[in-house]
DSSP file (Angstrom, degrees, kcal/mol; ACC not computed):
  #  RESIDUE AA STRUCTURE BP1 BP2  ACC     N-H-->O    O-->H-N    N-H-->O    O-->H-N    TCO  KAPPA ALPHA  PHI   PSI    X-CA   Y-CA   Z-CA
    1    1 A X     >        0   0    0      0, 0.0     4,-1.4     0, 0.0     3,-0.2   0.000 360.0 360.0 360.0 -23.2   96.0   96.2   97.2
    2    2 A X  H  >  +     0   0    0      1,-0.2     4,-1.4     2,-0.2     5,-0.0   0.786 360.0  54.0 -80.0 -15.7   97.2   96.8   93.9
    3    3 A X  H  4 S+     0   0    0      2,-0.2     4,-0.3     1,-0.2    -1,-0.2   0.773 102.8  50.8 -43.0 -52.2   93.8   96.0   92.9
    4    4 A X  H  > S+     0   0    0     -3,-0.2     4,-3.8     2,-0.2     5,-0.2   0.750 113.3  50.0 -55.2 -60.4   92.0   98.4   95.2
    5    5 A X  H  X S+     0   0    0     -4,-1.4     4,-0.9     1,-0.3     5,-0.5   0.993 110.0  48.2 -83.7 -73.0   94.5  101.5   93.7
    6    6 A X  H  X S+     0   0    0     -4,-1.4     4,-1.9     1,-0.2     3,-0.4   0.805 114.4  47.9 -46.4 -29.8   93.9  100.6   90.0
    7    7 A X  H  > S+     0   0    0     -4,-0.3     4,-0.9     1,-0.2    -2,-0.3   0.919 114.9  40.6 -86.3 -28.2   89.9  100.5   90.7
    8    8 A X  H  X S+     0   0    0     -4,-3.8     4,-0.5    40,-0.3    -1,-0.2   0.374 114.3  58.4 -91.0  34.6   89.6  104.0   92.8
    9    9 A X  H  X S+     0   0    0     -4,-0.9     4,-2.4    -3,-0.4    -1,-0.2   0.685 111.7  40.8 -98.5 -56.5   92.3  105.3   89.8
   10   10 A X  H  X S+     0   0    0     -4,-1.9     4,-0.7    -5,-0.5    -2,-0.2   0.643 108.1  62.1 -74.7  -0.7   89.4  104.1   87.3
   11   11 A X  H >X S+     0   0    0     -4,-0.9     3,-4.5     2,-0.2     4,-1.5   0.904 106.9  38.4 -84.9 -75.1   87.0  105.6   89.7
   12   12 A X  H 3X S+     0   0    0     -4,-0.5     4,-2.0     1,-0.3     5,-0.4   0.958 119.2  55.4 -34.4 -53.4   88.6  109.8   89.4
   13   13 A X  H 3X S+     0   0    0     -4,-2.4     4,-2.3     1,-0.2    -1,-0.3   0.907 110.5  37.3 -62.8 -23.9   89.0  108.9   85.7
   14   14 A X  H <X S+     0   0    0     -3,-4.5     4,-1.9    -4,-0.7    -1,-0.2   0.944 115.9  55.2 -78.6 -32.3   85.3  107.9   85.2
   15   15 A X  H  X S+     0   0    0     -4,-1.5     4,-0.9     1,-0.3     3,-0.5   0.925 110.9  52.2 -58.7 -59.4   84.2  110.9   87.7
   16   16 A X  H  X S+     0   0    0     -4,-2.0     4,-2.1     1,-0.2    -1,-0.3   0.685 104.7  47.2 -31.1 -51.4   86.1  113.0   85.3
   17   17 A X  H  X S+     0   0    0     -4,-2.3     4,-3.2    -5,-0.4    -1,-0.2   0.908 113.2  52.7 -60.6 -38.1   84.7  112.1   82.1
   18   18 A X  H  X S+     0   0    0     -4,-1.9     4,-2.4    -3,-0.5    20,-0.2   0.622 104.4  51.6 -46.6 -40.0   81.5  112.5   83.6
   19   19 A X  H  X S+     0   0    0     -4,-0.9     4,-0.7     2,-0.2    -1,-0.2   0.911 114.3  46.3 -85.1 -62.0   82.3  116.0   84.8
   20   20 A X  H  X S+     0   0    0     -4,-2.1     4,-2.0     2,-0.2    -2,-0.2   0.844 104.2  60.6 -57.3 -26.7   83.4  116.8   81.1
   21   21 A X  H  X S+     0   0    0     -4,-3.2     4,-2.2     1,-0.2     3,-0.4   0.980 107.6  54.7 -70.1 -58.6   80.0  114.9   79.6
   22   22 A X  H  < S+     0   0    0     -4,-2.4    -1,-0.2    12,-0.6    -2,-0.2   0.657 107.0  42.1 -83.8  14.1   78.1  117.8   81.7
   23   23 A X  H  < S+     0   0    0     -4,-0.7    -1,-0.2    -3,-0.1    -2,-0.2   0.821 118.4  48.1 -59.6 -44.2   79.5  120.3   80.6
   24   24 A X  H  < S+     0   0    0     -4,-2.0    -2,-0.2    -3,-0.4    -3,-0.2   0.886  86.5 103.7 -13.7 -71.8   79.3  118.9   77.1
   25   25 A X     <  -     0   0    0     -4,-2.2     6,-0.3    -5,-0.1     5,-0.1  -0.179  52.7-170.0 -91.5 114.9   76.0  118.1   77.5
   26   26 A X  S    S+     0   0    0      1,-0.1     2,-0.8    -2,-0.1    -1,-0.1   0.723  73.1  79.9 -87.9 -14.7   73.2  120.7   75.6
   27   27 A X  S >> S-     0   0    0      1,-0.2     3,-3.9     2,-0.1     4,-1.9  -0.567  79.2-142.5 -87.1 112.1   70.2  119.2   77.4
   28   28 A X  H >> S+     0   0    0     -2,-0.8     4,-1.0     1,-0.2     3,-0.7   0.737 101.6  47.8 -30.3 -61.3   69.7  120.6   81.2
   29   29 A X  H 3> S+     0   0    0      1,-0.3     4,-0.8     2,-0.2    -1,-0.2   0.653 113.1  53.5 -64.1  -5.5   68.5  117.2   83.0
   30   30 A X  H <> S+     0   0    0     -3,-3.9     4,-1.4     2,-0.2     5,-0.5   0.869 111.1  42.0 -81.2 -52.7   71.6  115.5   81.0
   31   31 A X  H <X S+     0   0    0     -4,-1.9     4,-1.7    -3,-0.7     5,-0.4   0.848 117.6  54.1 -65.1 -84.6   74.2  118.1   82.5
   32   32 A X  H  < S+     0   0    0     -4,-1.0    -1,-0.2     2,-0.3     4,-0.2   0.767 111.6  38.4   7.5 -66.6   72.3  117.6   85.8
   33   33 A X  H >X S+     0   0    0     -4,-0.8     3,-2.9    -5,-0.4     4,-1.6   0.994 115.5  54.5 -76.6 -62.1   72.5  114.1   86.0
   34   34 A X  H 3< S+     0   0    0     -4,-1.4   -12,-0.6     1,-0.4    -2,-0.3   0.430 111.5  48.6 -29.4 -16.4   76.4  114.0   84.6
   35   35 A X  T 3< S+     0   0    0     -4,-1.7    -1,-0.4    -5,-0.5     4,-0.4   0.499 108.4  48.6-104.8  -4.0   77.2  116.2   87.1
   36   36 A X  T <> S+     0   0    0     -3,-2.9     4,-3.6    -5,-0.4     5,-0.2   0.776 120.2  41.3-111.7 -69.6   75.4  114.2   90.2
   37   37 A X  H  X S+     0   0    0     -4,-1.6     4,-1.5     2,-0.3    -3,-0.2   0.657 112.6  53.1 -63.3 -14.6   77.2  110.8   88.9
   38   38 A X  H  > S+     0   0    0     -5,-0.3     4,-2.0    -4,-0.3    -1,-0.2   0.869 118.0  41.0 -82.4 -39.8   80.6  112.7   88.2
   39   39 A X  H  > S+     0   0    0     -4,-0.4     4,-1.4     2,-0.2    -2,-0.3   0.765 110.2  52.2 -77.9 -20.5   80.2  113.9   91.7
   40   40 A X  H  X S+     0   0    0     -4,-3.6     4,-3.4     2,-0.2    -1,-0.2   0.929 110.0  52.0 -55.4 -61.4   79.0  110.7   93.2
   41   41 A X  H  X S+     0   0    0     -4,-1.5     4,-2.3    -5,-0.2     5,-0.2   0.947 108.9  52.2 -50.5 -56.2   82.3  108.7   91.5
   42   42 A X  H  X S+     0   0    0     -4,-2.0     4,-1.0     1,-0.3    -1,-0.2   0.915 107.1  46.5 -86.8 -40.1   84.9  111.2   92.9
   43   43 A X  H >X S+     0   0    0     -4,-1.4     4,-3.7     1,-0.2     3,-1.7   0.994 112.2  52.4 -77.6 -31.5   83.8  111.1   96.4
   44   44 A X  H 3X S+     0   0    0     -4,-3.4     4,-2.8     1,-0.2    -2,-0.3   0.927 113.7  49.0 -49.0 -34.0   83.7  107.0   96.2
   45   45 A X  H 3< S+     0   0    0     -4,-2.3    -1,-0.2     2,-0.3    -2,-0.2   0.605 107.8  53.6 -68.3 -22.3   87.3  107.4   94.9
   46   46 A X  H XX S+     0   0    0     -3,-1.7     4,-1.1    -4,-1.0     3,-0.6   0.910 112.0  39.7 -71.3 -59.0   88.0  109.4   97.5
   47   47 A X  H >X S+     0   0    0     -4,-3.7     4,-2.3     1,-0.2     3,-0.7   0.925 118.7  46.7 -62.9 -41.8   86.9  107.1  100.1
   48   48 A X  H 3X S+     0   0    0     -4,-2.8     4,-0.8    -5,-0.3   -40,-0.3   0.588 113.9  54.7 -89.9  -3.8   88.4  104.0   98.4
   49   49 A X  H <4 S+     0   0    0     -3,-0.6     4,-0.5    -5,-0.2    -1,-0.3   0.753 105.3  47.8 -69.9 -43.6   91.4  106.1   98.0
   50   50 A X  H <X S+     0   0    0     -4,-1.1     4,-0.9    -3,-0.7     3,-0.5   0.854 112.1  50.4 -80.2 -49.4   91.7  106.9  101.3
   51   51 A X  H >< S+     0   0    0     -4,-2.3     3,-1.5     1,-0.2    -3,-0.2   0.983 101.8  58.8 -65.0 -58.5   91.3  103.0  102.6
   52   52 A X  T 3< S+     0   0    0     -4,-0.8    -2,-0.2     1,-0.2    -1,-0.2   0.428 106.4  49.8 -40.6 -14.0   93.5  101.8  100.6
   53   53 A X  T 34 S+     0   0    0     -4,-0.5    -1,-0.2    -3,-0.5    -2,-0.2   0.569  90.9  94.0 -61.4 -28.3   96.2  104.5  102.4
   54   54 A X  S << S-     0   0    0     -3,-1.5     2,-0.1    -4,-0.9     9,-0.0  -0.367  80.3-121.9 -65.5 158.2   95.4  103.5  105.6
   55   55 A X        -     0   0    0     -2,-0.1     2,-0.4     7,-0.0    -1,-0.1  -0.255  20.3-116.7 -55.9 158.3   97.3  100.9  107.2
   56   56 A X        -     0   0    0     -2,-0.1     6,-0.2     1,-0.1     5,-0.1  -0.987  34.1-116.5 -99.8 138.0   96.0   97.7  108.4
   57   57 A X    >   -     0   0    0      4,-1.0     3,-1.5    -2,-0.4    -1,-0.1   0.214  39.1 -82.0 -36.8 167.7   96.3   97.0  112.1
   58   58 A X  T 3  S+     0   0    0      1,-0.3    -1,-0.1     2,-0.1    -2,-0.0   0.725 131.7  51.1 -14.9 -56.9   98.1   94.4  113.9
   59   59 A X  T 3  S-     0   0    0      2,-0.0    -1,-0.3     0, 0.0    -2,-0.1   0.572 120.3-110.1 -80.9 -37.7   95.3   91.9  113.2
   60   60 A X    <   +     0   0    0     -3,-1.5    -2,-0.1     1,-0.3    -3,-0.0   0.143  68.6 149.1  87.2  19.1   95.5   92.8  109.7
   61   61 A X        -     0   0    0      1,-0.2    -4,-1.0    -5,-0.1    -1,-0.3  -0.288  27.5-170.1 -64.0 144.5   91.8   94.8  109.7
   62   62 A X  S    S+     0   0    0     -6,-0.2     2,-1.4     1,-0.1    -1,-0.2   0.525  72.1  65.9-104.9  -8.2   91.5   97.6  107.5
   63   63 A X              0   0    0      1,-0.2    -1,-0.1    -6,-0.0    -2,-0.1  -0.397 360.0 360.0-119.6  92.1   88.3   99.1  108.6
   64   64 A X              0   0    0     -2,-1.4    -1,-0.2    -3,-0.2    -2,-0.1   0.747 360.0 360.0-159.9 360.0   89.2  100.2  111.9
């Protein structure tokens, strides 16, 4: 699990840079795209954030 936490940790950090790179960034389709993939990373980080809170059942499943 500690695995899991450290990757959707590297996930918000990449979403971040990404988020700063369009702002940064002097050509529209660059800010565009940097802003699609910044937003793309933070909601996977969200989700893999979010399984990795959940408990596992009895059984030991996590996705249920």
């Amino acid at each position: 699990m500690k695995d899991l936490t450290g990757k959707w940790r590297r996930l918000r950090a990449d979403a971040k840079h990404f988020a700063i790179l369009s702002v940064s960034a002097t050509d529209p389709s660059q800010r565009e795209l940097f802003k699609r993939l910044g937003d793309e990373l933070a909601i996977e980080a969200l989700e893999l954030e979010q399984l990795v809170k959940r408990k596992p059942n009895s059984k030991g499943d996590w996705l249920t």
